[in-house]
Every structure is written in C-alpha cells, then in structure tokens.
Biopython code that builds the backbone (N, CA, C, O; Angstrom):
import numpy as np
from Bio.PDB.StructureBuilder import StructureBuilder

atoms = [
    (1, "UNK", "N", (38.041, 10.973, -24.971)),
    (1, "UNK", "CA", (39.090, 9.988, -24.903)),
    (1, "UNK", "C", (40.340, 10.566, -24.248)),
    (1, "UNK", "O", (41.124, 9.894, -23.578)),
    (2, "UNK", "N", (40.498, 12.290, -24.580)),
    (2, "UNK", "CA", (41.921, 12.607, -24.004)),
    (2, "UNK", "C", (41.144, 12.781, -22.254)),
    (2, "UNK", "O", (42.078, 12.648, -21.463)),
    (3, "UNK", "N", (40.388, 12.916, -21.813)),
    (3, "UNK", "CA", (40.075, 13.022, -20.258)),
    (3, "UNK", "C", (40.242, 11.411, -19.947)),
    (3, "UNK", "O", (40.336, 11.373, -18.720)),
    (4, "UNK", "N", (40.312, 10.258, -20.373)),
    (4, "UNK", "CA", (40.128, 9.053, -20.050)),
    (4, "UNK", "C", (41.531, 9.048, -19.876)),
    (4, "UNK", "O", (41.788, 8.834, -18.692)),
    (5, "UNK", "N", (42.901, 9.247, -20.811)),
    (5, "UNK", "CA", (44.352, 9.297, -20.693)),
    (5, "UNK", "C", (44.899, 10.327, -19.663)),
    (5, "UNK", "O", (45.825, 10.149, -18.871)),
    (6, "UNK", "N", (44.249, 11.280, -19.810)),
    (6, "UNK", "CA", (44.608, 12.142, -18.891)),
    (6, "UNK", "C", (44.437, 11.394, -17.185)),
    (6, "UNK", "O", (45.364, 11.391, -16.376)),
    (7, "UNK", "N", (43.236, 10.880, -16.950)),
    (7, "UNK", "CA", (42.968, 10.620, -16.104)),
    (7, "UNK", "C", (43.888, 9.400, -15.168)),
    (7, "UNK", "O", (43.965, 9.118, -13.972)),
    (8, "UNK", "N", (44.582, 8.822, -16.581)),
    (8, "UNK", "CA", (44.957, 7.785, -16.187)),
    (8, "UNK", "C", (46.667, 7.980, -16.074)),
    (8, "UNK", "O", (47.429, 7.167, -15.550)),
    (9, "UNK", "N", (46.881, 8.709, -16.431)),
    (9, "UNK", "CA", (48.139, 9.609, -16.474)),
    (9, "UNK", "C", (48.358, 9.948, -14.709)),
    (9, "UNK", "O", (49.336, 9.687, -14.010)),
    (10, "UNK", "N", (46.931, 10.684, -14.291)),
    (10, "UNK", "CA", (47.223, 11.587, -13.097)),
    (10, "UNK", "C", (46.939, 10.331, -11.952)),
    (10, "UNK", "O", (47.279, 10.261, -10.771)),
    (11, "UNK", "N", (46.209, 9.422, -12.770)),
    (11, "UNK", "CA", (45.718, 8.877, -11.353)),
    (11, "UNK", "C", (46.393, 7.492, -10.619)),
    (11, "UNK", "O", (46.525, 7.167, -9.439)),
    (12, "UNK", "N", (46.829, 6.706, -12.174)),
    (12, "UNK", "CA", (47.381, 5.714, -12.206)),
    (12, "UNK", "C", (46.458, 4.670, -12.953)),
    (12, "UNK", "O", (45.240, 4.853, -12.962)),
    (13, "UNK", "N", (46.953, 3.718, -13.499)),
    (13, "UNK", "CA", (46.417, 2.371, -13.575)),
    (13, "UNK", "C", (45.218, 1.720, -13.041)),
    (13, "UNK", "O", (44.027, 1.776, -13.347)),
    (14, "UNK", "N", (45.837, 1.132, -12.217)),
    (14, "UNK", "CA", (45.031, 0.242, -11.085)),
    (14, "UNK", "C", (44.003, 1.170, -10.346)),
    (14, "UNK", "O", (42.878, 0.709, -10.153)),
    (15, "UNK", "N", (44.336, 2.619, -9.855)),
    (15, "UNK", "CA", (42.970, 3.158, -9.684)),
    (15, "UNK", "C", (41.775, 4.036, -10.909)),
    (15, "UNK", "O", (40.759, 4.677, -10.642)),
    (16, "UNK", "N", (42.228, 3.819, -11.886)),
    (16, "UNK", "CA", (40.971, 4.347, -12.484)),
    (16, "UNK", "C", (40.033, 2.845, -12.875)),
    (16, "UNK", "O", (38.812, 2.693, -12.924)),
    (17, "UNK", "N", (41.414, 1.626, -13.176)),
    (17, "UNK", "CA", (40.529, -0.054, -12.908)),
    (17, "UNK", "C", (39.884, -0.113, -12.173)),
    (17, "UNK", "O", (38.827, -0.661, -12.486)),
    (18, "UNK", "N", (40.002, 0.339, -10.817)),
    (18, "UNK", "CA", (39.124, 0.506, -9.692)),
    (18, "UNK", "C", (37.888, 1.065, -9.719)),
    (18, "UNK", "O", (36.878, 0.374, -9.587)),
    (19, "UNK", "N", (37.858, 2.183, -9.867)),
    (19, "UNK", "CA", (36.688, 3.225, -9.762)),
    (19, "UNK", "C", (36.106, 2.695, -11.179)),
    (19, "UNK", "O", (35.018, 3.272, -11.189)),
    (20, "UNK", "N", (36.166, 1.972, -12.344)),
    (20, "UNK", "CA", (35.232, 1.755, -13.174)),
    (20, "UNK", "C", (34.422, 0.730, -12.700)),
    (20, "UNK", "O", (33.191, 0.746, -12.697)),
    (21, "UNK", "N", (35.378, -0.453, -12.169)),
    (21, "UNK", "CA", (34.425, -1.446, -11.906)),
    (21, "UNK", "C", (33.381, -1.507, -10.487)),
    (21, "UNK", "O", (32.397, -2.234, -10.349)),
    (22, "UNK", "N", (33.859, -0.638, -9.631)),
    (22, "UNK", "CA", (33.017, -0.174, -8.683)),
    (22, "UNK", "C", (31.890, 0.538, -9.232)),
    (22, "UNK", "O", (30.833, 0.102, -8.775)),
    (23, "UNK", "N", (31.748, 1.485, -10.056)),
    (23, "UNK", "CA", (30.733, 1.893, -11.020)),
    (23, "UNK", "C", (29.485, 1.132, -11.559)),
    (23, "UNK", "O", (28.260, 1.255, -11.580)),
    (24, "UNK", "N", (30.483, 0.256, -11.995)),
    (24, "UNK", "CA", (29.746, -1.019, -13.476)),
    (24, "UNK", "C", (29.068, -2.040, -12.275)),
    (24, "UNK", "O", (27.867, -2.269, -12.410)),
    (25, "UNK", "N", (29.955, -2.829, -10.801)),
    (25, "UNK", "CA", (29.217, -3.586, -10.163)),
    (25, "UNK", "C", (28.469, -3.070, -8.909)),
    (25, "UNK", "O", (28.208, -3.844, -7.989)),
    (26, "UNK", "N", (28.085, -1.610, -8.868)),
    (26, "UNK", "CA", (27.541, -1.347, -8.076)),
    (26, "UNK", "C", (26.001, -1.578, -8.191)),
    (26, "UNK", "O", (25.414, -1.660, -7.111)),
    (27, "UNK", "N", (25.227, -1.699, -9.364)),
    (27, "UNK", "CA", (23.824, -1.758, -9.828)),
    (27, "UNK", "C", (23.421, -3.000, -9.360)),
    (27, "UNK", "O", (22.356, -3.321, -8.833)),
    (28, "UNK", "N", (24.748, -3.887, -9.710)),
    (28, "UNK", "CA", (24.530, -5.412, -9.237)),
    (28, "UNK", "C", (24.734, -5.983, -8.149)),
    (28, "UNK", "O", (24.035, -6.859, -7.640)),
    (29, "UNK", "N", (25.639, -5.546, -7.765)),
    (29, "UNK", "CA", (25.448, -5.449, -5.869)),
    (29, "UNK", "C", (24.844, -5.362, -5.519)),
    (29, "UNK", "O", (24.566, -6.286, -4.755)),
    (30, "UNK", "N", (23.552, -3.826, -5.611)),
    (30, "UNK", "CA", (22.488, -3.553, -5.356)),
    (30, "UNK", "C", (21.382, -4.190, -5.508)),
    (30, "UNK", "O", (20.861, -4.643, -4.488)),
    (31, "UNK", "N", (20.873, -4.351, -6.513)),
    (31, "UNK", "CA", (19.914, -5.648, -6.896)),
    (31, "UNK", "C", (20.492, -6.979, -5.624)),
    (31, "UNK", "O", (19.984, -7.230, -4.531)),
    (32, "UNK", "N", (21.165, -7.341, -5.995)),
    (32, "UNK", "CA", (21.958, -9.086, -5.211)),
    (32, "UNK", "C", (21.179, -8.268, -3.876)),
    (32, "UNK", "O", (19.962, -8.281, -3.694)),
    (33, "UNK", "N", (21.953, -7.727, -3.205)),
    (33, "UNK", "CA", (21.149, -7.488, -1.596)),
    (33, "UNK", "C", (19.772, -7.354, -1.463)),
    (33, "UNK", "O", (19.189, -7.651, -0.420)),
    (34, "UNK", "N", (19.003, -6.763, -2.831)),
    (34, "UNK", "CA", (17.324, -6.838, -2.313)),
    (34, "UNK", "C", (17.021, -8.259, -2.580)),
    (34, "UNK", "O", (15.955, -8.534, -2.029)),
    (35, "UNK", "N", (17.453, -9.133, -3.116)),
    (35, "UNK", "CA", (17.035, -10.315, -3.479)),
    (35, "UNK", "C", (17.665, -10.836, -2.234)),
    (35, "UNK", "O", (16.762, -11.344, -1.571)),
    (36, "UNK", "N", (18.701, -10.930, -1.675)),
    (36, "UNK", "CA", (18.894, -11.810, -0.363)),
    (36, "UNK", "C", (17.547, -11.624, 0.717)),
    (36, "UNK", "O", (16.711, -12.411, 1.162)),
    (37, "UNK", "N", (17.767, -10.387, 0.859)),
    (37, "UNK", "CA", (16.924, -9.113, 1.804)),
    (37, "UNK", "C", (15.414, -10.699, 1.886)),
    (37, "UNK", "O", (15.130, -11.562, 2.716)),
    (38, "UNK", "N", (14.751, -10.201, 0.200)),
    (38, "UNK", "CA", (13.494, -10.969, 0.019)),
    (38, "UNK", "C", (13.583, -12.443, 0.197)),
    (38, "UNK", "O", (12.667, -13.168, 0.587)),
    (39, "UNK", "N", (15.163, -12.919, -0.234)),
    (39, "UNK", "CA", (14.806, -14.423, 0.317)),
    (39, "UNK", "C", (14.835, -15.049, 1.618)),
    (39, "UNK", "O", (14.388, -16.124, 2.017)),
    (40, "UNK", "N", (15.630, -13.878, 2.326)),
    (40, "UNK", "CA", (15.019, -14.017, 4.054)),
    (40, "UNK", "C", (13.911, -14.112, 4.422)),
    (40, "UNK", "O", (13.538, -15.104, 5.050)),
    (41, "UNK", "N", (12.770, -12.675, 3.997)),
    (41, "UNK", "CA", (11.545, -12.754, 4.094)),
    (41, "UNK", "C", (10.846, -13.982, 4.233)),
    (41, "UNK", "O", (10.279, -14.357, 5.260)),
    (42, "UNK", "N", (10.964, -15.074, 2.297)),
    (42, "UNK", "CA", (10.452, -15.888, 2.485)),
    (42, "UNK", "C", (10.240, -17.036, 3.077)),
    (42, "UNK", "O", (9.206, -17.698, 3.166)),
    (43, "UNK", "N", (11.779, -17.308, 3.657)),
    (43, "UNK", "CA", (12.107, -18.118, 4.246)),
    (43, "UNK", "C", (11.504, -17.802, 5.410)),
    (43, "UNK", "O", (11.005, -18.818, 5.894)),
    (44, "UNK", "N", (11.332, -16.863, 6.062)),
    (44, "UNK", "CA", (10.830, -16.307, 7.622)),
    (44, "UNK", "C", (9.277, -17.232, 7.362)),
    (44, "UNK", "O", (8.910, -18.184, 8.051)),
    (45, "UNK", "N", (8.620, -16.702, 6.310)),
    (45, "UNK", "CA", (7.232, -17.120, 5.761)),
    (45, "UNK", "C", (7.322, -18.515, 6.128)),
    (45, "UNK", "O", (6.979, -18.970, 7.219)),
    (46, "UNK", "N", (7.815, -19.189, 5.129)),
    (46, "UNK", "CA", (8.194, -20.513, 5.420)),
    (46, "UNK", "C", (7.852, -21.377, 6.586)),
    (46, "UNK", "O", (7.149, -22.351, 6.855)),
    (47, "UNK", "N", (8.757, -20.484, 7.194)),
    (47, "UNK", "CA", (9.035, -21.042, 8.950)),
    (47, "UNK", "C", (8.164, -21.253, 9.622)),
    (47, "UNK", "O", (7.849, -22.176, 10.373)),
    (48, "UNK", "N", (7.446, -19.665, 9.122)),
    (48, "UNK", "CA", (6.558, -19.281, 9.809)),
    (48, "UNK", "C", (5.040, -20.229, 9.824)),
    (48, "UNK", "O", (4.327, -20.261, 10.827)),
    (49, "UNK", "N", (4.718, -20.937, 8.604)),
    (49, "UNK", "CA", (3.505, -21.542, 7.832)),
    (49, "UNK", "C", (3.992, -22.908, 8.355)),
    (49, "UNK", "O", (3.005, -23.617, 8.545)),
    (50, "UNK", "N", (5.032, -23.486, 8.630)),
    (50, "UNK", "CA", (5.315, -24.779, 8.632)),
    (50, "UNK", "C", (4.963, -25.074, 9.659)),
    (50, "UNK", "O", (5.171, -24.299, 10.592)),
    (51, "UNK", "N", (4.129, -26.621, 9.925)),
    (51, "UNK", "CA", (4.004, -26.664, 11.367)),
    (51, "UNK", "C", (5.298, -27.183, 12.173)),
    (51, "UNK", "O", (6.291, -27.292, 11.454)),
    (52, "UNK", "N", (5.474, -27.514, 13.482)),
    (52, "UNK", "CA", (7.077, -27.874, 14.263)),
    (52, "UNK", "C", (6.985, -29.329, 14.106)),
    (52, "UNK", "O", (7.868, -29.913, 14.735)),
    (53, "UNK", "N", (6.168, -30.107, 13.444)),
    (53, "UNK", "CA", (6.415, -31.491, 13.824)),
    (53, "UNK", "C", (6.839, -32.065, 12.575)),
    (53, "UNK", "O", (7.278, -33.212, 12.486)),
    (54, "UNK", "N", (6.705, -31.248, 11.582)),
    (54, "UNK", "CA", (7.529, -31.925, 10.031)),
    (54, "UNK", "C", (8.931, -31.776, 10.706)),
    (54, "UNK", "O", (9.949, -32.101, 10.094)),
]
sb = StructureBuilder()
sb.init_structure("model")
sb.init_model(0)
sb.init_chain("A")
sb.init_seg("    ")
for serial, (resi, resn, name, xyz) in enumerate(atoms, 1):
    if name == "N":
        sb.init_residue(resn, " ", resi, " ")
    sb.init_atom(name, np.array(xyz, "f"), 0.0, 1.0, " ", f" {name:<3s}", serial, name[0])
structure = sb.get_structure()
C-alpha cells in the first residue's frame, strides 16, 4: 500500500489513473480486436457463399 502512495506522490494523480486502466482494459481491447478480426472473416464467407443476384 505504501508503494501505491508513494507512487502516487512521485508520479501524480492522473498518471498512475492512467497506467491502471490501460492495464485493466488492455485484455479487453485485445479480445474486442480478435472478434472484429473474425467477424470480417465471416462476413468475407458470407459474401463469398452468396450468390450476386439476391
């Protein structure tokens, strides 16, 4: 707990707010982009299977 005050002592406020939540939403960021990534894919699929006259 005293490295968490300390930290916030040396570093400021608003940047140790920073660097936690960059931490905490980086997993989820991560995930979110493979799921876009794959819903391109399917959509490519899609495209791809559909005939041009629908």
């Amino acid at each position: 707990m005293n490295d968490i005050f300390g930290q916030v002592a040396n570093l400021g406020f608003p940047i140790v707010i920073s660097i936690y939540l960059l931490i905490r939403l980086e997993g989820k960021v991560e995930s979110l982009t493979i799921s876009i990534n794959e819903l391109a894919k399917s959509i490519d699929l899609l495209t791809v299977k559909t005939p041009k006259g629908i």
